[in-house]
N, CA, C and O atoms as a printed pandas DataFrame, in Angstrom:
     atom_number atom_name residue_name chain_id  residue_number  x_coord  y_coord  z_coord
0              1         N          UNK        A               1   57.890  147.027  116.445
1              2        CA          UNK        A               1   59.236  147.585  116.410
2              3         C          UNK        A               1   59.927  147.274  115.094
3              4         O          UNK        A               1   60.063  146.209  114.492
4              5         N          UNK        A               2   60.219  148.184  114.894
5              6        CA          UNK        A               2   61.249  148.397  113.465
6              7         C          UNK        A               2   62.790  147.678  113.421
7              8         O          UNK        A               2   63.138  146.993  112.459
8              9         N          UNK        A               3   63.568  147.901  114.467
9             10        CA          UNK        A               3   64.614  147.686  114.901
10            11         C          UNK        A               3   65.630  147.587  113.921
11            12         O          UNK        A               3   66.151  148.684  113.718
12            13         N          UNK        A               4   66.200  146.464  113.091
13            14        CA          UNK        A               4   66.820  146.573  111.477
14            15         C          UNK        A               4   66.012  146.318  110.771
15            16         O          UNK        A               4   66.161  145.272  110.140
16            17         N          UNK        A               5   64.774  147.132  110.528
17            18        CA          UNK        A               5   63.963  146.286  109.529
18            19         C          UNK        A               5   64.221  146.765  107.623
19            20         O          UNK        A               5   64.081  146.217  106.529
20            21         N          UNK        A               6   64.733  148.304  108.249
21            22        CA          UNK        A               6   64.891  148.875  106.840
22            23         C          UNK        A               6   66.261  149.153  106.576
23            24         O          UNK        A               6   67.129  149.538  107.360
24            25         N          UNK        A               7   66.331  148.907  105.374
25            26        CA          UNK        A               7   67.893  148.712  104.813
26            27         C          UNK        A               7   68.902  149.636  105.231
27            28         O          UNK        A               7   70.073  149.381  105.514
28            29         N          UNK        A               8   68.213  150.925  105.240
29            30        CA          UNK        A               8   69.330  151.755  106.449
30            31         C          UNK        A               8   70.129  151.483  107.052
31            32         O          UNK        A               8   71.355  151.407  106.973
32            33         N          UNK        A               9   68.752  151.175  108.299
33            34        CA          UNK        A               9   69.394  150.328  109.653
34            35         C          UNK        A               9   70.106  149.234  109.502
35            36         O          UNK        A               9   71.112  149.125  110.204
36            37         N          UNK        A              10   69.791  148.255  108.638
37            38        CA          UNK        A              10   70.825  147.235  108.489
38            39         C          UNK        A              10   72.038  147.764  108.011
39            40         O          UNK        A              10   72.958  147.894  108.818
40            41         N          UNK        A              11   72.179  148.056  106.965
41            42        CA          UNK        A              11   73.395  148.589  106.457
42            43         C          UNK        A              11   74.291  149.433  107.261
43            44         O          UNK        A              11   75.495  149.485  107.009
44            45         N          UNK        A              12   73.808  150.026  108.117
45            46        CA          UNK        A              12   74.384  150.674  109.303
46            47         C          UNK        A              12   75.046  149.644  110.433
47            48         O          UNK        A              12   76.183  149.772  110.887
48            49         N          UNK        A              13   74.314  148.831  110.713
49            50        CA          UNK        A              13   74.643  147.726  111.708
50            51         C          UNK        A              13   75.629  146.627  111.100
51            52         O          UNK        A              13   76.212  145.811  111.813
52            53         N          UNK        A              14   75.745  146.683  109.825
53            54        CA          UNK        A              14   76.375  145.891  109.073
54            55         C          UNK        A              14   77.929  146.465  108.776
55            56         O          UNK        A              14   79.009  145.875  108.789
56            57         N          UNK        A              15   77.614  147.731  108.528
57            58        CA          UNK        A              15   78.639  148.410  108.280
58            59         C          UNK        A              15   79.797  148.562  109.977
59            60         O          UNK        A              15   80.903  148.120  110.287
60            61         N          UNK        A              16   79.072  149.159  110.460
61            62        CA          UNK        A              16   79.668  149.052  112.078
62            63         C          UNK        A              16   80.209  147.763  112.449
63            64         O          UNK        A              16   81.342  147.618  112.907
64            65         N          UNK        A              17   79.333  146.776  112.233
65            66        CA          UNK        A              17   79.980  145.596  112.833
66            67         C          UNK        A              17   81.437  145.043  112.273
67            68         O          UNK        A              17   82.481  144.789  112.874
68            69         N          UNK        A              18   81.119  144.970  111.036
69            70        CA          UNK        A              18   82.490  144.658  110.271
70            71         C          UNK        A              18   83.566  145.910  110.657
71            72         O          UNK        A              18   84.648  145.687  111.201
72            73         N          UNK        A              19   83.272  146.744  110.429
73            74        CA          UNK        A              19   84.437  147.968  111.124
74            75         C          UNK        A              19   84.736  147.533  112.153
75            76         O          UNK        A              19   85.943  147.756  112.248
76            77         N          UNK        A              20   84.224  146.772  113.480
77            78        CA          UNK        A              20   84.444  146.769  114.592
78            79         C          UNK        A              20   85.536  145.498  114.640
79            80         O          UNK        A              20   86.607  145.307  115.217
80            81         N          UNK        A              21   84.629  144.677  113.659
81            82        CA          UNK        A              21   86.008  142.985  114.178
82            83         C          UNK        A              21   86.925  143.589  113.286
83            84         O          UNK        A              21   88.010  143.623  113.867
84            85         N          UNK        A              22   87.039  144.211  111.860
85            86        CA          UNK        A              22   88.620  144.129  111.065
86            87         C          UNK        A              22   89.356  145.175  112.256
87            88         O          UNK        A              22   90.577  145.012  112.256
88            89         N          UNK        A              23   89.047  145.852  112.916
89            90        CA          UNK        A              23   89.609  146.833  113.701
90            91         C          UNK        A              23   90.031  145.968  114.767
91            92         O          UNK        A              23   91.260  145.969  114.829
92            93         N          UNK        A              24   89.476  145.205  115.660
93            94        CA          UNK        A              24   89.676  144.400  116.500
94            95         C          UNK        A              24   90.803  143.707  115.993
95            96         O          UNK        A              24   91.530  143.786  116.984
96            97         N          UNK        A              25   91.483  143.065  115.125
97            98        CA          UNK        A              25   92.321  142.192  115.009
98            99         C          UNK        A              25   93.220  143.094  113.978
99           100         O          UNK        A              25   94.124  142.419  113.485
100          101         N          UNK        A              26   93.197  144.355  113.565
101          102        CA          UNK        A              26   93.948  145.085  112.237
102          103         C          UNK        A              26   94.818  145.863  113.400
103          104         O          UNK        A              26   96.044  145.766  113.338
104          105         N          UNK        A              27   94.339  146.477  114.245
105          106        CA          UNK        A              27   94.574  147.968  114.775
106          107         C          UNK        A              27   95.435  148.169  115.894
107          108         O          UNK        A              27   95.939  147.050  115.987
108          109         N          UNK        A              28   95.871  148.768  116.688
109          110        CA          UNK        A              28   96.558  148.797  117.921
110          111         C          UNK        A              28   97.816  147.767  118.089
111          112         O          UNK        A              28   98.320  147.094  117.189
112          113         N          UNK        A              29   98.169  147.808  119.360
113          114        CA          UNK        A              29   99.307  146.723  119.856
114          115         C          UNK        A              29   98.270  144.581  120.114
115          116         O          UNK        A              29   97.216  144.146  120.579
116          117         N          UNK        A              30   99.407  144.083  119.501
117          118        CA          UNK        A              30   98.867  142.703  119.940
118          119         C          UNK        A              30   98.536  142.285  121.050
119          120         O          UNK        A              30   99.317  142.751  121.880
120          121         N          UNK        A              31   97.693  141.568  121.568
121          122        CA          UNK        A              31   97.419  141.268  123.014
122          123         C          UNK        A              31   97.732  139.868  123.170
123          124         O          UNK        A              31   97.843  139.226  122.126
124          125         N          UNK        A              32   97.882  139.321  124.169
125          126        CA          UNK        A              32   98.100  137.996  124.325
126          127         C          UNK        A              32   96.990  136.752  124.693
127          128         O          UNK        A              32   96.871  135.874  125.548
128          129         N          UNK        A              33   95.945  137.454  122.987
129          130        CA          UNK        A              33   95.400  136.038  123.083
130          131         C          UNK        A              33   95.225  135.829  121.542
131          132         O          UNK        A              33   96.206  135.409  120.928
132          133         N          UNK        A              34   94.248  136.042  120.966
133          134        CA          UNK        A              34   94.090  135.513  119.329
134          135         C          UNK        A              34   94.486  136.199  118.557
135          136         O          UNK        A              34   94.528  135.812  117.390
136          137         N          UNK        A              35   94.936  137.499  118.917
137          138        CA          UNK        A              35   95.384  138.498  118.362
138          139         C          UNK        A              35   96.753  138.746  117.955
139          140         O          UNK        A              35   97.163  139.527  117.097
140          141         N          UNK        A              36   97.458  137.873  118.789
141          142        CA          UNK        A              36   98.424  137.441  118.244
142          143         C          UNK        A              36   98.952  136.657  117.407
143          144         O          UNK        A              36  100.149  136.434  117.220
144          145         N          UNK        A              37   98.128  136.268  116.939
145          146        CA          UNK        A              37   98.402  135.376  115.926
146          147         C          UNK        A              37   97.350  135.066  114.406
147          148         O          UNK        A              37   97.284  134.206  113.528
148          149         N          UNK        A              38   96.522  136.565  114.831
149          150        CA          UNK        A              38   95.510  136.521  113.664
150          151         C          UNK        A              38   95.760  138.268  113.088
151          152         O          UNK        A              38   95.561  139.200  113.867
152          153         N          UNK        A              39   96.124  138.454  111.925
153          154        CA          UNK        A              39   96.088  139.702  110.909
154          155         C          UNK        A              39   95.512  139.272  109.936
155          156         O          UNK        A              39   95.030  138.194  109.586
156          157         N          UNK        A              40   95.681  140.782  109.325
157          158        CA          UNK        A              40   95.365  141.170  107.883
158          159         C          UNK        A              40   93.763  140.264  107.679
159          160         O          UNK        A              40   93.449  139.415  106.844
160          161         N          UNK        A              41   92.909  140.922  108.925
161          162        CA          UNK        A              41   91.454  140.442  108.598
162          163         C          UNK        A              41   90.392  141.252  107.701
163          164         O          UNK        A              41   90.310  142.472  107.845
164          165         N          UNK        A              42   89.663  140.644  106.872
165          166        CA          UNK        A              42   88.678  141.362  106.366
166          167         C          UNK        A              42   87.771  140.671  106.210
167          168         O          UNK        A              42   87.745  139.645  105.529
168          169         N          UNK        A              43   86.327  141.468  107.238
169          170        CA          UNK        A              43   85.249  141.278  107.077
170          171         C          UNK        A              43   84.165  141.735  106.368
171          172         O          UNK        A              43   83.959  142.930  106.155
172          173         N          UNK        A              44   82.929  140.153  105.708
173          174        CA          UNK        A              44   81.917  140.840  104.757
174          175         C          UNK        A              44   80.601  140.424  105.863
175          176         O          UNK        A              44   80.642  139.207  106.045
176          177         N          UNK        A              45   79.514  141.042  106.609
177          178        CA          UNK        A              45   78.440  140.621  107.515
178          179         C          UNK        A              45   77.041  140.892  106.891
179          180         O          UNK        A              45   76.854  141.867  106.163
180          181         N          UNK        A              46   76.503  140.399  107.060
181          182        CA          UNK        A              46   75.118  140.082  106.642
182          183         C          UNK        A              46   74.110  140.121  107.585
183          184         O          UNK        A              46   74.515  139.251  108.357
184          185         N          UNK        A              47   73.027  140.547  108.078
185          186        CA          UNK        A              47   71.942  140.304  108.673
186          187         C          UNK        A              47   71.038  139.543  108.221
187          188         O          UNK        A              47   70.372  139.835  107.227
188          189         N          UNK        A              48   70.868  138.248  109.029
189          190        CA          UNK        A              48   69.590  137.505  108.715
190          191         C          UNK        A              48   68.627  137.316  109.570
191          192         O          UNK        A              48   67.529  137.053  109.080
192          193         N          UNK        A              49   68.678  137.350  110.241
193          194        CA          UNK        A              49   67.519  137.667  111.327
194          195         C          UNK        A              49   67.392  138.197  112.891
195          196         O          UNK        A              49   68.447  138.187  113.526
196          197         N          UNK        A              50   66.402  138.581  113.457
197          198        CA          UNK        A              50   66.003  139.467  114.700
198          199         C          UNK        A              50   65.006  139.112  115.395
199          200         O          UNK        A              50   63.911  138.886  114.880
200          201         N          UNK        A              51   65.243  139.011  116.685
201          202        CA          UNK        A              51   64.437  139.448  117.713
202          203         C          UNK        A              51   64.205  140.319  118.517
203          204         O          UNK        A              51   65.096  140.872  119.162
204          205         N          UNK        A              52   63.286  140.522  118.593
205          206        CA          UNK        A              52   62.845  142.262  119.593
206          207         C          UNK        A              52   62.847  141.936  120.725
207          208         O          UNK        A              52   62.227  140.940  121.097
208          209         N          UNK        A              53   63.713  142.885  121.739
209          210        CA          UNK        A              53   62.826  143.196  122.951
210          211         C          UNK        A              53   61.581  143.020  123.524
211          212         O          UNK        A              53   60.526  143.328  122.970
212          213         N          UNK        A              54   61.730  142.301  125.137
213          214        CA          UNK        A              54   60.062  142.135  125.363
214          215         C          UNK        A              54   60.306  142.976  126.682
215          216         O          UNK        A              54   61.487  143.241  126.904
216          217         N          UNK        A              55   59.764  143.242  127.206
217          218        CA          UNK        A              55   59.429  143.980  128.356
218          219         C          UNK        A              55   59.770  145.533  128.387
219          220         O          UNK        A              55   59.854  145.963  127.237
220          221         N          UNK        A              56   59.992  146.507  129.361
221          222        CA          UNK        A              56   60.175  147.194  129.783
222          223         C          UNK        A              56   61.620  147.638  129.345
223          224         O          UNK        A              56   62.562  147.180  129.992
224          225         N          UNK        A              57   61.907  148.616  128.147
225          226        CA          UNK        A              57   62.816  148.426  127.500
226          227         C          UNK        A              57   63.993  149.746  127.816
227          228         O          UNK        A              57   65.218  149.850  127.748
228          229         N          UNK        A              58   62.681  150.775  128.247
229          230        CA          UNK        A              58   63.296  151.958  129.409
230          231         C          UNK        A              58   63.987  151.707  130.140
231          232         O          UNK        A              58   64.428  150.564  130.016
232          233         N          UNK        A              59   64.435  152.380  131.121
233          234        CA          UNK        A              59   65.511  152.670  132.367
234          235         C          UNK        A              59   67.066  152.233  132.390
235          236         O          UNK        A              59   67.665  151.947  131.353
236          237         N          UNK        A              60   67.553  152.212  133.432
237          238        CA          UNK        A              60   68.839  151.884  133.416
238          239         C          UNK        A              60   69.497  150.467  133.513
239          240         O          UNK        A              60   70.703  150.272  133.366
240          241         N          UNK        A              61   68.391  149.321  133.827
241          242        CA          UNK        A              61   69.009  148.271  134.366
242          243         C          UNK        A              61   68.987  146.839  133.135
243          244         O          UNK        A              61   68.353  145.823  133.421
244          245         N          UNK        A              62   69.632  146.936  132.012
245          246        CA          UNK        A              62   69.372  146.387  130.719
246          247         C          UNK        A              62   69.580  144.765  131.142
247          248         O          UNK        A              62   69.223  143.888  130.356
248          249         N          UNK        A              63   70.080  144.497  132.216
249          250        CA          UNK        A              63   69.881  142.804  132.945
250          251         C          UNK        A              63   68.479  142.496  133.178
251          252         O          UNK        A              63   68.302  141.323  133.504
252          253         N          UNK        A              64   67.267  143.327  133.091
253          254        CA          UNK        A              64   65.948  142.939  133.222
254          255         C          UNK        A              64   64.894  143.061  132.137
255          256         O          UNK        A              64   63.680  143.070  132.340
256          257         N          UNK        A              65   65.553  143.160  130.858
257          258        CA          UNK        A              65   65.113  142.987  129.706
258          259         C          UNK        A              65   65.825  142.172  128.773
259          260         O          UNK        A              65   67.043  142.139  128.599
260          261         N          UNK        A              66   64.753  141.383  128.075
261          262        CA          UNK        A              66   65.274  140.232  127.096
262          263         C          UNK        A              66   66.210  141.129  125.900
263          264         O          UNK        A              66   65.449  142.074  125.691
264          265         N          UNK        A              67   67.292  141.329  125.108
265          266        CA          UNK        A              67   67.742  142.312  124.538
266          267         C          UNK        A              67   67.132  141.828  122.960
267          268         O          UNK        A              67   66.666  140.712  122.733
268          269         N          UNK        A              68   67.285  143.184  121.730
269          270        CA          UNK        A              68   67.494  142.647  120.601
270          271         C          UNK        A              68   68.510  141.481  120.311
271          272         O          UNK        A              68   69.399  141.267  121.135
272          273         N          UNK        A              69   68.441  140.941  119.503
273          274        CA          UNK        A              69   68.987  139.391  119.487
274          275         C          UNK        A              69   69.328  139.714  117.736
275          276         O          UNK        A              69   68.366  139.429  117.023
276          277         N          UNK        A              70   70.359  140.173  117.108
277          278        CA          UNK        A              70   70.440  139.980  115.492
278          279         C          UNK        A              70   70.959  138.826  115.139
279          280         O          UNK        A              70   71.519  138.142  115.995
280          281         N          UNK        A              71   70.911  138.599  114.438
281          282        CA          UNK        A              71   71.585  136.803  113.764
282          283         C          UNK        A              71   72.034  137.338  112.329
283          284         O          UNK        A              71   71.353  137.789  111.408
284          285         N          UNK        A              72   73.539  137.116  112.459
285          286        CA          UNK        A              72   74.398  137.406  111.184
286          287         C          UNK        A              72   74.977  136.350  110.347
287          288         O          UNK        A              72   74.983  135.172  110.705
288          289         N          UNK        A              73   75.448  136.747  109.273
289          290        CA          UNK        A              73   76.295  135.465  108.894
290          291         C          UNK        A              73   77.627  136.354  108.593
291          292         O          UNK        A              73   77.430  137.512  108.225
292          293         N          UNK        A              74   79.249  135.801  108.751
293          294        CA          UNK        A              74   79.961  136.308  108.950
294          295         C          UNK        A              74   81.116  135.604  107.960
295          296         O          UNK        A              74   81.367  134.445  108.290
296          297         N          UNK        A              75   81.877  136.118  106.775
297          298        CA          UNK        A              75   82.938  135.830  105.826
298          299         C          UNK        A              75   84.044  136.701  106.492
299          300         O          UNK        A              75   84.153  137.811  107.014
300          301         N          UNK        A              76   84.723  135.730  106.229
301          302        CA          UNK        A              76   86.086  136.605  107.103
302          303         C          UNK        A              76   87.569  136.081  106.117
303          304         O          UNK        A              76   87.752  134.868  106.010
304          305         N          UNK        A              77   88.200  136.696  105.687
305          306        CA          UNK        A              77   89.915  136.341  105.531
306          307         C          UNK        A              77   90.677  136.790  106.280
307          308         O          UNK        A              77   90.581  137.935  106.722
308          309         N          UNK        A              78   91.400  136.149  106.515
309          310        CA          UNK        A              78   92.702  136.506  107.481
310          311         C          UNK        A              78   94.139  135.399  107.234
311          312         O          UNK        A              78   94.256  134.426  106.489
312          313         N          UNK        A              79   95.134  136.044  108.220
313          314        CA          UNK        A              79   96.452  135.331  108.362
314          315         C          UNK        A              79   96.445  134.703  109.789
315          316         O          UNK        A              79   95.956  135.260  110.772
316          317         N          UNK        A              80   97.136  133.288  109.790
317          318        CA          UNK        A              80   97.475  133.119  110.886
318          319         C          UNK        A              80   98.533  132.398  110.896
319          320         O          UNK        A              80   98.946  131.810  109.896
320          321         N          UNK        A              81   99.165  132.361  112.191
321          322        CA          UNK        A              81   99.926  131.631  112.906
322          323         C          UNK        A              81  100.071  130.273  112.469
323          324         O          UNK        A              81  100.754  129.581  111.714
324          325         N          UNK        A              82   98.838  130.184  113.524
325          326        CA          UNK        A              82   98.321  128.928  114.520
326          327         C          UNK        A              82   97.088  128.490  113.458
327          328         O          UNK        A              82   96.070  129.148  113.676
328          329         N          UNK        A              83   96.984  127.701  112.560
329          330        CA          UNK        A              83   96.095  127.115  111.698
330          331         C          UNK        A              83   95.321  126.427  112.590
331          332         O          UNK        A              83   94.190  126.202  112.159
332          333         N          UNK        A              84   95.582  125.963  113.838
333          334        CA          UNK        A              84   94.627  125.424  114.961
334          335         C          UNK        A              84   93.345  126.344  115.451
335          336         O          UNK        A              84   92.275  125.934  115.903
336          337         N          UNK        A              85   93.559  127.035  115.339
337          338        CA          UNK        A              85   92.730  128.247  116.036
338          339         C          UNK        A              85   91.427  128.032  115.186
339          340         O          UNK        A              85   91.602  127.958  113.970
340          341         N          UNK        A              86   90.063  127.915  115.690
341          342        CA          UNK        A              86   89.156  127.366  114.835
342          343         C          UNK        A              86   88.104  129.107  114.961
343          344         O          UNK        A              86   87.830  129.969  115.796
344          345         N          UNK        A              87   87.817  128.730  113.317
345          346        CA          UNK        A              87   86.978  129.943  113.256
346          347         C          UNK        A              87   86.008  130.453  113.948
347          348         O          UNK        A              87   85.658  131.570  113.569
348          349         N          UNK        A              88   85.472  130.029  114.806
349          350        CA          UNK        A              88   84.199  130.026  115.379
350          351         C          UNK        A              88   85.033  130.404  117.055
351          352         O          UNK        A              88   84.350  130.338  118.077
352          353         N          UNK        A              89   86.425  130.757  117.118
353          354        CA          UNK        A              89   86.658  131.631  117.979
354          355         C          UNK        A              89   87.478  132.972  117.682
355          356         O          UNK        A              89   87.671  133.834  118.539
356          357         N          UNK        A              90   87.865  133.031  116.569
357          358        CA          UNK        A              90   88.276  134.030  115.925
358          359         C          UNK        A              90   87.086  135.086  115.477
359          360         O          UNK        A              90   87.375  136.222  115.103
360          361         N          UNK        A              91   85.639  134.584  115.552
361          362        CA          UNK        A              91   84.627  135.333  115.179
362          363         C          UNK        A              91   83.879  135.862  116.691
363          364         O          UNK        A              91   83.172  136.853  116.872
364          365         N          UNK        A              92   84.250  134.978  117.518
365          366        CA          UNK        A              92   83.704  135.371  118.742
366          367         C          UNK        A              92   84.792  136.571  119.957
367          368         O          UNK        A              92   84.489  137.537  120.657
368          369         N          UNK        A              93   85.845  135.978  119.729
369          370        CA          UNK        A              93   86.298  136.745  120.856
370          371         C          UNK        A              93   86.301  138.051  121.078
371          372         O          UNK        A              93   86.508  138.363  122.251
372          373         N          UNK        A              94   86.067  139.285  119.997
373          374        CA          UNK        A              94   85.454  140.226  119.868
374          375         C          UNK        A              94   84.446  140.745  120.769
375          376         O          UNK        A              94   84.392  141.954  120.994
376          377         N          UNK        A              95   83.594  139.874  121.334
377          378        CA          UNK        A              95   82.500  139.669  121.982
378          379         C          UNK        A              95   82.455  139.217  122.978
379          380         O          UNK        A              95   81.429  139.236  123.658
380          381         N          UNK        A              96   83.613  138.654  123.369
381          382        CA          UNK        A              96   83.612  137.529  124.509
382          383         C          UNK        A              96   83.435  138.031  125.637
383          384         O          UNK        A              96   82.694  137.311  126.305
384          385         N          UNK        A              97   83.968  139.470  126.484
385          386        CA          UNK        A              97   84.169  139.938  127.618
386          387         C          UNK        A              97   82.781  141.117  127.512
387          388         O          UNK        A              97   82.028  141.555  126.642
388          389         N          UNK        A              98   82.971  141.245  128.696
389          390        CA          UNK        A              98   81.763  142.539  128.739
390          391         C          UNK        A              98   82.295  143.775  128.431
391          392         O          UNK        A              98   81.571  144.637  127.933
392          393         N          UNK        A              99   83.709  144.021  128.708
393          394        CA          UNK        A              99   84.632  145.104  128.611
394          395         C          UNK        A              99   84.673  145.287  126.561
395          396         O          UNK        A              99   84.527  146.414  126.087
396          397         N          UNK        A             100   84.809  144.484  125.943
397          398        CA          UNK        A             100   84.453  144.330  124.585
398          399         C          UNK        A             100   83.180  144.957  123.581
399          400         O          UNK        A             100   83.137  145.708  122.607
400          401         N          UNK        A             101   82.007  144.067  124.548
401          402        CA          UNK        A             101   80.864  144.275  124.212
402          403         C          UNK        A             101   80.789  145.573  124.571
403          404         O          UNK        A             101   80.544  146.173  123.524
404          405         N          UNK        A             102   80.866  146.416  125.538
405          406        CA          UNK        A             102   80.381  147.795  125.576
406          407         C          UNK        A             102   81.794  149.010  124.935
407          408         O          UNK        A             102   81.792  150.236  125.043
408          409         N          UNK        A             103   82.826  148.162  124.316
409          410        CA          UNK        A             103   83.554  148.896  123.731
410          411         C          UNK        A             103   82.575  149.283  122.165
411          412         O          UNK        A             103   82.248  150.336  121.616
412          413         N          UNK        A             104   82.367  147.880  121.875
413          414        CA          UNK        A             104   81.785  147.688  120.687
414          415         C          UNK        A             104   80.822  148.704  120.350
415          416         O          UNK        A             104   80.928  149.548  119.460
416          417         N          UNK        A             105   79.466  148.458  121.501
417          418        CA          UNK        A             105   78.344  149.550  122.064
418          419         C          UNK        A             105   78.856  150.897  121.753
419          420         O          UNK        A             105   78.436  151.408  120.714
420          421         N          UNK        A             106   79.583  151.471  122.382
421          422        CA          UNK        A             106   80.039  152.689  122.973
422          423         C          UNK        A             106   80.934  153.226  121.616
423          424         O          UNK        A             106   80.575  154.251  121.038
424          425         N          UNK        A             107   81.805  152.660  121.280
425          426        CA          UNK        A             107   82.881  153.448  120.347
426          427         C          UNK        A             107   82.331  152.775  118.686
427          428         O          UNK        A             107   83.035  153.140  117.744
428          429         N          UNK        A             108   81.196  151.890  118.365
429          430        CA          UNK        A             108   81.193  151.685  116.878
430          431         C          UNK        A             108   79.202  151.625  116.608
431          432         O          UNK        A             108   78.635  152.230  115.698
432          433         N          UNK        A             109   78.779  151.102  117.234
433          434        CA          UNK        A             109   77.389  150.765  116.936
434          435         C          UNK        A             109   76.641  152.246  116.976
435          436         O          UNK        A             109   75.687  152.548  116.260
436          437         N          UNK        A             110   77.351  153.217  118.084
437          438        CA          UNK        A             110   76.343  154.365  118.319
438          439         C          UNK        A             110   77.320  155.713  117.611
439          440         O          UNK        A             110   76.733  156.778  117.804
440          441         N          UNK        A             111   78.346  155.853  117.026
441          442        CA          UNK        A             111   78.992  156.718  116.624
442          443         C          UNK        A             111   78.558  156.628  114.630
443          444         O          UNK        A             111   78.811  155.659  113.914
444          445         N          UNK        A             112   77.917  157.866  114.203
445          446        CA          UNK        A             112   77.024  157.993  113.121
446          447         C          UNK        A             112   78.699  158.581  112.119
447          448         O          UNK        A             112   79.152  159.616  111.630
448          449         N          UNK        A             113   78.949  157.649  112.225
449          450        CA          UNK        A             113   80.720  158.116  110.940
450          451         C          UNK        A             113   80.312  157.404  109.451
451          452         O          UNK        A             113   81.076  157.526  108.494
452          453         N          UNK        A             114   79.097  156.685  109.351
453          454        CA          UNK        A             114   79.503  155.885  108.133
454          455         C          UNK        A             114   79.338  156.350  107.173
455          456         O          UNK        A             114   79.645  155.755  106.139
């Protein structure tokens, strides 16, 4: 499996992802959690490494397959508030809910705009 192996694909996945967190914390109304207190973000992402899928990668039930696994490294500037707020949840919460993750899925990883 190929998966990001060629610069394309990375650059695509790279490109999406960073669109997805500066959007996450740039865009819409504030919510009442990190978002309130984190602007004016800009992200630079990197791909460094992958794991493939093992099993049965068909059908509908993606809880019975091990998933691709990418490993990024992530530069970020931003404003905040709350100088407490530690980076390593400002990079995650994006991700945190399932409602997120398949926003992410659905409206940036699979839409061909770049």
């Amino acid at each position: 499996p190929s998966a990001l192996a060629s610069p394309p694909d990375r650059e695509h996945y790279e490109a999406k992802t960073m669109r997805y967190l500066d959007a996450f914390y740039n865009e819409g109304s504030k919510q009442q959690d990190l978002r309130a207190v984190v602007s004016g973000v800009t992200t630079t992402l990197g791909v460094t490494g992958q794991t493939f899928p093992t099993g049965n990668v068909s059908g509908e039930d993606c809880d019975l397959i091990s998933p691709l696994t990418v490993t990024f490294t992530v530069e970020m500037t931003y404003s905040t508030t709350d100088p407490a707020v530690p980076f390593g949840e400002i990079v995650a919460l994006p991700f945190s809910k399932k409602r997120l993750q398949k926003k992410y899925m659905d409206e940036y990883l699979t839409v061909d705009d770049v």
